[in-house]
N, C-alpha and C positions, 0 to 999 in steps of 0.2 A: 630100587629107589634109594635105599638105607647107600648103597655102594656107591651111587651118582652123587647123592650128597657130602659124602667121603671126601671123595675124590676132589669135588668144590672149593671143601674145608681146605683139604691139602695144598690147594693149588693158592689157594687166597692166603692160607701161613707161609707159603712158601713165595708168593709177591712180597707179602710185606716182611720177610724176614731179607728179601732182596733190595726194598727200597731202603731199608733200617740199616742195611751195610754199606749202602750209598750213598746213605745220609751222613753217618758215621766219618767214611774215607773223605767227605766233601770238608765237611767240618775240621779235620783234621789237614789239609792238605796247607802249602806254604803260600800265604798270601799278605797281606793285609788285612780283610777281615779276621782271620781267624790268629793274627797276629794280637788282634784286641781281644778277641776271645782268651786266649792263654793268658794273657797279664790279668782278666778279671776272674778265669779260673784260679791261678796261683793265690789270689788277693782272698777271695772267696773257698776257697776250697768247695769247691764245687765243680761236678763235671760239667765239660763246655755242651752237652747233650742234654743236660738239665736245664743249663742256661739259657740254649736254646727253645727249648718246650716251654718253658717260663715266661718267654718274649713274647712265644704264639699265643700262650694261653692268654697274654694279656689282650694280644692284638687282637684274636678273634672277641674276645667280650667289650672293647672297642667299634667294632665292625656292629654289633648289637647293639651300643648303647650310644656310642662317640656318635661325630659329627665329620662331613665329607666320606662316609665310609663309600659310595656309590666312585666319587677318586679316585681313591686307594685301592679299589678292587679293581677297576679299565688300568689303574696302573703298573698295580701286580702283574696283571694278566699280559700285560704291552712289555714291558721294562725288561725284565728276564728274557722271556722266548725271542725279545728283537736283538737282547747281546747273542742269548745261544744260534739266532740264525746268522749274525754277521760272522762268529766264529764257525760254522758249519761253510756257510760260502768259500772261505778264506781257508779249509780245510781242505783235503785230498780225496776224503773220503767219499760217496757217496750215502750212505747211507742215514747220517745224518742228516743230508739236505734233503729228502724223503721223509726224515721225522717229523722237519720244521715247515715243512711244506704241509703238512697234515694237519699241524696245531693248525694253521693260518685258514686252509680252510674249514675244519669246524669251529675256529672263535668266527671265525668270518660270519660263519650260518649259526653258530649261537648270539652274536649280534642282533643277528638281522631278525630270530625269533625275540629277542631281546625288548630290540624297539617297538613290535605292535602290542607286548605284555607288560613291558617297566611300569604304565600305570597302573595295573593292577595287584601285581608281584612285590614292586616296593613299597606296600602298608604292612607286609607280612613283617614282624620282628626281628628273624632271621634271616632274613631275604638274602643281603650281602654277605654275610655270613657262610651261607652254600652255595654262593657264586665263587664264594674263593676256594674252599673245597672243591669245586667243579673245576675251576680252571686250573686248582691246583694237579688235583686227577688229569686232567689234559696232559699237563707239561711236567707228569711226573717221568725221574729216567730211568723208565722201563719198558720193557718191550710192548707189552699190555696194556697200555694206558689208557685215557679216555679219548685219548685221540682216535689212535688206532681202534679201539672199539666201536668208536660213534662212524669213523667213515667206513671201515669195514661192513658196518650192519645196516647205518642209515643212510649216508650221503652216498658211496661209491655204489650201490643196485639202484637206487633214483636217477641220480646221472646218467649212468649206465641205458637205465631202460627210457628216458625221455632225450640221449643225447643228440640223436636224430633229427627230432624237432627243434633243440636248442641251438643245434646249428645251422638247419634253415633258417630258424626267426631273425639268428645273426647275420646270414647273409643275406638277407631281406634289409634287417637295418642297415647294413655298411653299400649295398646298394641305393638303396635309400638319401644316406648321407654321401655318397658320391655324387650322385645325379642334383642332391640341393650344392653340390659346390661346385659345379658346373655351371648350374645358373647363379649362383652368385658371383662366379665368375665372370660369366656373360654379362648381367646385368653392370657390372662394375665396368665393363669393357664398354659395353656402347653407352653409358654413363659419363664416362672420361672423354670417349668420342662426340659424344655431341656436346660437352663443355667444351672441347678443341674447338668445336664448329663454330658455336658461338663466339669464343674466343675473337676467332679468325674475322667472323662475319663484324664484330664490334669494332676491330683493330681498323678495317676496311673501309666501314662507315664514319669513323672518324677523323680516316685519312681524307676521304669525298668533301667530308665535310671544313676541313680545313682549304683543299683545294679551291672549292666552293668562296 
């Protein structure tokens, strides 16, 4: 047990001493953001890593006390993962688009848990607050994340064991909507045809009638 637990410990210092170096290389990498970063480090004498932690720390106590934090968090959650997937598409790689296809479906299914609990979840004080931790954990970039953890354990053996029937129901529906646009076809067609008829039949009657 002492051993398992060990090993836990290890495994969880050694994720985060992997996201801390990722976070680190991000931070420093040449861009724009972190072009504003330098000039307020230089200014500040302060590391851009503090500076950093300093923004969160405000932001998360914001998400607890501000106002639109329920935004900010669909925002967080949307904004990011929808650049890192247009950059994964537009990439060579595959394994990427496998990352982000993972996010998409568990926010998708944390959504959709989302919607039948939001009223009761958002009176909690923290509520937003560990949504952004969560989504954060989702779309953290590392191997383990809560993505891969949640479909691994909970979405991908549900699927898995009910796909079966998932895809009968859908071809029941897509049958289903075939056969109604069939008859809204039909119906449109002798619909048009007997406006012709009449058409015809009026044009006819009024020709008699002038004859007459």
């Amino acid at each position: 047990m002492a051993t398992q637990t060990k090993g836990v410990d290890e495994a969880v210092k050694k994720q985060a001493l992997s996201l801390k170096e990722k976070l680190e290389k991000f931070l420093y990498e040449k861009n724009a953001v972190t072009d504003i970063l330098e000039k307020i480090e230089q200014k500040t004498k302060v590391k851009r890593t503090y500076l950093v932690g300093g923004v969160l720390a405000v932001f998360a106590l914001y998400l607890v006390f501000g106002y639109g934090a329920s935004f900010l968090c669909a925002f967080i959650g949307f904004l990011y993962p929808a650049y890192c997937s247009v950059k994964a598409i537009e990439s060579d790689s595959k394994d990427d688009d496998t990352q982000w296809l993972t996010y998409w479906v568990v926010y998708s299914a944390f959504s959709l848990v989302e919607f039948f609990s939001d009223i009761f979840l958002f009176w909690f004080p923290f509520y937003y607050l560990a949504k952004l931790v969560f989504l954060i954990w989702c779309m953290a970039p590392v191997s383990a994340n809560g993505s891969q953890f949640l479909y691994q354990r909970i979405i991908r053996p549900f699927v898995l064991k009910h796909q079966k029937q998932v895809d009968e129901a859908l071809d029941k529906v897509g049958d289903a909507l075939g056969e109604a646009e069939e008859a809204a076809k039909k119906a449109a067609s002798d619909a048009a045809a007997a406006a012709a008829s009449q058409a015809i039949s009026s044009s006819i009657n009024d020709g008699e009638k002038k004859t007459n």
